[in-house]
VEXTOR-708026 format. One line per field, with one value per residue: residue number from 1; chain; residue in three letters; x, y, z of N, C-alpha, C, CB in turn. Coordinates in pm, 1 decimal, decimal comma. Glycine has a CB too. Layout:
REM VEXTOR-708026
n	NUM ...
chain	A ...
res	ALA ...
nxx	X ...
nyy	Y ...
nzz	Z ...
caxx	X ...
cayy	Y ...
cazz	Z ...
cxx	X ...
cyy	Y ...
czz	Z ...
cbxx	X ...
cbyy	Y ...
cbzz	Z ...
This chain:
REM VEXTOR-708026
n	1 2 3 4 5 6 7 8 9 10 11 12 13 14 15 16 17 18 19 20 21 22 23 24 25 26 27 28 29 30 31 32 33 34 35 36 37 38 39 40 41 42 43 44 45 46 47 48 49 50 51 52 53 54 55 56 57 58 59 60 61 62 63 64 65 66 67 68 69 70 71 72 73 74 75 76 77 78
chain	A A A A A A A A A A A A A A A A A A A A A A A A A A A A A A A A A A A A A A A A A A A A A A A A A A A A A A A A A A A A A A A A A A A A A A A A A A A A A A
res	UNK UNK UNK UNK UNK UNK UNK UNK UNK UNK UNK UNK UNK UNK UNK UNK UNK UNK UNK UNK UNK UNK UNK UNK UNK UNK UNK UNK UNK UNK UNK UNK UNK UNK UNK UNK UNK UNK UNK UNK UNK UNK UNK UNK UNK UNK UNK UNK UNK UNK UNK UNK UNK UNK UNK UNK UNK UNK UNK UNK UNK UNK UNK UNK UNK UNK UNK UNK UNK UNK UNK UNK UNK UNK UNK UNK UNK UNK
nxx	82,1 171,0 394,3 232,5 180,5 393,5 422,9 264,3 224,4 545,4 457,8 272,8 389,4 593,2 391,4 352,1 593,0 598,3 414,9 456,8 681,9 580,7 373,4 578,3 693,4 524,7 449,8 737,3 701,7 453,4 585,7 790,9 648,9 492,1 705,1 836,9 562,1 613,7 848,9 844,6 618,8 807,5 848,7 621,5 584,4 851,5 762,7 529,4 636,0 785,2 618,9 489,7 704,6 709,8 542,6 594,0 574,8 619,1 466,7 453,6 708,9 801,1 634,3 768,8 1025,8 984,0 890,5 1104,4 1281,4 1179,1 1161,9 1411,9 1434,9 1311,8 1482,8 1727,6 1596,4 1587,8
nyy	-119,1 145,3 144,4 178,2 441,3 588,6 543,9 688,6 911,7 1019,5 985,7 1146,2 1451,9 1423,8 1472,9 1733,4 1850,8 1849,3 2046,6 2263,5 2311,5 2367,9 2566,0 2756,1 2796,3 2856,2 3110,2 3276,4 3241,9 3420,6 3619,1 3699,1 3755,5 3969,6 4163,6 4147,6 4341,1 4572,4 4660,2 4689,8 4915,8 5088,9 5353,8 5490,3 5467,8 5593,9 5853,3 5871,3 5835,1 6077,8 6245,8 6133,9 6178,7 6460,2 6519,9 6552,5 6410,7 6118,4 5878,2 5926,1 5922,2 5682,7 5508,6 5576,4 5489,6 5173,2 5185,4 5213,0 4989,1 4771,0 4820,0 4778,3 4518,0 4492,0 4548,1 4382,8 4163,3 4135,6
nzz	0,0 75,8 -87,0 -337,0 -282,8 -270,5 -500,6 -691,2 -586,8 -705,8 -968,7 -968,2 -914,9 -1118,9 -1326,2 -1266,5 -1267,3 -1542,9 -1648,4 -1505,5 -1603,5 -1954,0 -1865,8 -1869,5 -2038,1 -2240,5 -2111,1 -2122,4 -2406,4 -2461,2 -2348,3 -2532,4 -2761,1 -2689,5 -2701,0 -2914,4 -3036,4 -2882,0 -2961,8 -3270,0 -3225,3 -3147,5 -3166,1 -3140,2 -2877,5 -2790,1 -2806,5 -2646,5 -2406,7 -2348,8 -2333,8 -2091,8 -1891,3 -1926,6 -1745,3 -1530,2 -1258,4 -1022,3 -1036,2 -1332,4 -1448,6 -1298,8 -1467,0 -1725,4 -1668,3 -1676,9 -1907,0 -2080,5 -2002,0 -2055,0 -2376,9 -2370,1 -2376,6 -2581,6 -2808,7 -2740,6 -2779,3 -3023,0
caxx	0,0 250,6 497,2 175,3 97,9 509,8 455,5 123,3 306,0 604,4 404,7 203,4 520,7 614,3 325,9 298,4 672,7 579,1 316,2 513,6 758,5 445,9 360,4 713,3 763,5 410,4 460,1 846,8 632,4 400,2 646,4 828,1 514,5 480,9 820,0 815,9 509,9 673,9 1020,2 765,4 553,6 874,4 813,7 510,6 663,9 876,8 707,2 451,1 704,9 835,4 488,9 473,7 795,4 674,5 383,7 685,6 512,2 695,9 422,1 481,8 844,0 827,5 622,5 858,2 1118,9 933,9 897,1 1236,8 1323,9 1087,2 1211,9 1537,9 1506,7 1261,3 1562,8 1800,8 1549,1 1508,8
cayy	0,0 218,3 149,9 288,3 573,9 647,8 565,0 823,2 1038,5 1048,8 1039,0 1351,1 1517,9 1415,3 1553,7 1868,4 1908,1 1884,8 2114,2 2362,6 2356,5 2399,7 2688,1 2865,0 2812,5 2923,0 3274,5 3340,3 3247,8 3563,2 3747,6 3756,6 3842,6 4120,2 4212,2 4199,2 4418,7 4658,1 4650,7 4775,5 5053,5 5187,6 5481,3 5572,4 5443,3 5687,0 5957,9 5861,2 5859,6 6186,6 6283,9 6080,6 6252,8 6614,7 6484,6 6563,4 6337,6 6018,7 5816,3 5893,6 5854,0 5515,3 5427,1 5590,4 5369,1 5041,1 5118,8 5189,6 4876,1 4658,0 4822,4 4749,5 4394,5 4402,0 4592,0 4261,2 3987,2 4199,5
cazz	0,0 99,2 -233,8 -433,7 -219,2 -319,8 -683,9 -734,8 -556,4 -806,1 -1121,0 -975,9 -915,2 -1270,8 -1428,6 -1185,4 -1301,9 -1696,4 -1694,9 -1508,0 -1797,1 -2035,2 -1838,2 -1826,7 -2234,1 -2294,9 -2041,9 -2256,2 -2547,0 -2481,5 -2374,2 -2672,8 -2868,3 -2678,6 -2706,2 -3056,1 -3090,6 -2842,0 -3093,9 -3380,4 -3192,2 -2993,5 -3242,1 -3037,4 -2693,7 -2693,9 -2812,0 -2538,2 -2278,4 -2386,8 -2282,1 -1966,5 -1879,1 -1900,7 -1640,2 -1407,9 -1189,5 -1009,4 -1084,6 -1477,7 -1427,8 -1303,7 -1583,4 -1799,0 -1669,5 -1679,3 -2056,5 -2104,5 -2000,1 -2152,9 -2478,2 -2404,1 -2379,0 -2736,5 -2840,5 -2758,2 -2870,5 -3198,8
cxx	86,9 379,7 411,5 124,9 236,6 528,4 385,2 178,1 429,1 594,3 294,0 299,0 573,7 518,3 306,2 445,9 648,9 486,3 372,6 613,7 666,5 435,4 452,8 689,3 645,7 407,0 585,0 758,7 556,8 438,6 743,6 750,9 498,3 585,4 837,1 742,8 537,5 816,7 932,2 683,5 670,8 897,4 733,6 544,9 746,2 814,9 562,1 518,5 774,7 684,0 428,5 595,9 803,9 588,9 493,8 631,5 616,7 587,6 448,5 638,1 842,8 779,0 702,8 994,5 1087,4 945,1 1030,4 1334,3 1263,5 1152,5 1347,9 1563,8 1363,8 1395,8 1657,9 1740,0 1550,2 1592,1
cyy	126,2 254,8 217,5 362,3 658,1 658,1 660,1 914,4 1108,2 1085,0 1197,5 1455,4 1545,8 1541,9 1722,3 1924,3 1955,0 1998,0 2248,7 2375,4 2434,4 2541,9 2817,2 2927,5 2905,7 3115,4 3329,5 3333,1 3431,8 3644,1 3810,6 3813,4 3986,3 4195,2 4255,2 4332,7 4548,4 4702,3 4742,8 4865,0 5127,4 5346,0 5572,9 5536,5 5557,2 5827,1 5966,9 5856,6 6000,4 6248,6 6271,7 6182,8 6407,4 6652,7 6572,1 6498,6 6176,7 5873,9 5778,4 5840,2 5715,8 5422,0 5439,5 5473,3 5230,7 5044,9 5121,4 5035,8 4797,6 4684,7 4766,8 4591,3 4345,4 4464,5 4445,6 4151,1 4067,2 4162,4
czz	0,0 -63,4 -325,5 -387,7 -281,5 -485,3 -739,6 -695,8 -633,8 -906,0 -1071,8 -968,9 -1064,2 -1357,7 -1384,3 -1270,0 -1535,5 -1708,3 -1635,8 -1589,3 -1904,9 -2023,9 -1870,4 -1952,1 -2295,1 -2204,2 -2125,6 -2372,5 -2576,6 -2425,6 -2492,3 -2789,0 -2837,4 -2652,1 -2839,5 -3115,9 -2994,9 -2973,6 -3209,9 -3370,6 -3097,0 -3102,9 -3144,8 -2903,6 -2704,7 -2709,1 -2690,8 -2387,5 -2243,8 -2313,6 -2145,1 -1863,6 -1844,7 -1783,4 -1522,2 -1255,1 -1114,2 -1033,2 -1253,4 -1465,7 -1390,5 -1440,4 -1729,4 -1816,2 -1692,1 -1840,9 -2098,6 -2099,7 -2018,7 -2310,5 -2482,8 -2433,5 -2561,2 -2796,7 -2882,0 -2809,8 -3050,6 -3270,8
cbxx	-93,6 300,1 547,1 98,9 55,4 619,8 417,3 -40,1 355,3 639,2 278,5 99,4 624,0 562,0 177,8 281,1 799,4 519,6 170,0 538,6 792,0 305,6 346,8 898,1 766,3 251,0 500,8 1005,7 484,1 293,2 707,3 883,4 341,3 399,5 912,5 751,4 381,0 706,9 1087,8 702,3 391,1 1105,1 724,2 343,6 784,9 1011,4 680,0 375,9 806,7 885,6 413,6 505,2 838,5 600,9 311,8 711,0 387,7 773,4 332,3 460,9 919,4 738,1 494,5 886,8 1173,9 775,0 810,3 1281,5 1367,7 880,6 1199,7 1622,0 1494,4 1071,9 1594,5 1850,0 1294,1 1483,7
cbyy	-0,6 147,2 -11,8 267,1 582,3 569,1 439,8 832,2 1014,2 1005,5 870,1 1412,6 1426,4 1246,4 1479,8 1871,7 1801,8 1762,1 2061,2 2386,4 2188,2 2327,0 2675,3 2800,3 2611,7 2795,3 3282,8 3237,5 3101,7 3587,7 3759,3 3670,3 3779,9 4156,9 4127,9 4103,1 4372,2 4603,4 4412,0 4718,6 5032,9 5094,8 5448,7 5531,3 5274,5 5696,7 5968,6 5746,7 5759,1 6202,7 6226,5 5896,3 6228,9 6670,7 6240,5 6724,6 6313,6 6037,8 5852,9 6038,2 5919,6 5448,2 5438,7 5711,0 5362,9 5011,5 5194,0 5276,8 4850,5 4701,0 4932,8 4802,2 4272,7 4456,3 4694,3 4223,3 3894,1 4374,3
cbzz	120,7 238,4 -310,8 -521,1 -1,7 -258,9 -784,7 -662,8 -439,6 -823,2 -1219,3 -827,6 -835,8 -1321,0 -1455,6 -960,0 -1225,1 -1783,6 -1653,7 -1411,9 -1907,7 -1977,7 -1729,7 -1799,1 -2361,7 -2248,0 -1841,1 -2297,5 -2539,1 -2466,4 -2274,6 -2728,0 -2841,6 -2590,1 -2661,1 -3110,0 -3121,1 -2692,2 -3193,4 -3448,1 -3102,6 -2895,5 -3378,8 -3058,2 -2647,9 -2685,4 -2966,2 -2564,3 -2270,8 -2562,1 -2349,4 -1979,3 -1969,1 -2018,8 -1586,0 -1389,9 -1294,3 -861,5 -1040,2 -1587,5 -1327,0 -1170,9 -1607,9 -1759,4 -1560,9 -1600,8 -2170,4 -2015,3 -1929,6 -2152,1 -2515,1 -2295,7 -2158,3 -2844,2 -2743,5 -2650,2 -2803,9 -3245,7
């Protein structure tokens, strides 16, 4: 009883571990999508941060920075 309380217990482990793989590949997956379509509107990113920027606000500023560095890394996958 005990040897298949240890074997169910492995294969759930198993499959708990495959599907968090699944998960990972499929979250990089859409983040590169939306990396990409960041890479091809950073026309209007920055001209919208240029805007955020003038807010002189530290709220805009942070979001200024957050896009900054989101672009930077569609920048490197690009």
């Amino acid at each position: 009883m005990r040897k298949l309380a240890e074997i169910a217990k492995e294969e759930r482990k198993e499959r708990e571990a495959i599907a968090a793989k699944k998960a990972a590949a499929e979250k990089q997956r859409q983040r590169e999508a939306n990396l990409r379509t960041m890479y091809a509107d950073a026309e209007l990113l920055w001209a919208s941060m240029d805007t955020k920027a003038q807010r002189t606000t530290a709220a805009s500023y942070d979001e200024v920075t957050r896009i900054i560095k989101e672009l930077a890394a569609a920048y490197k996958l690009a």
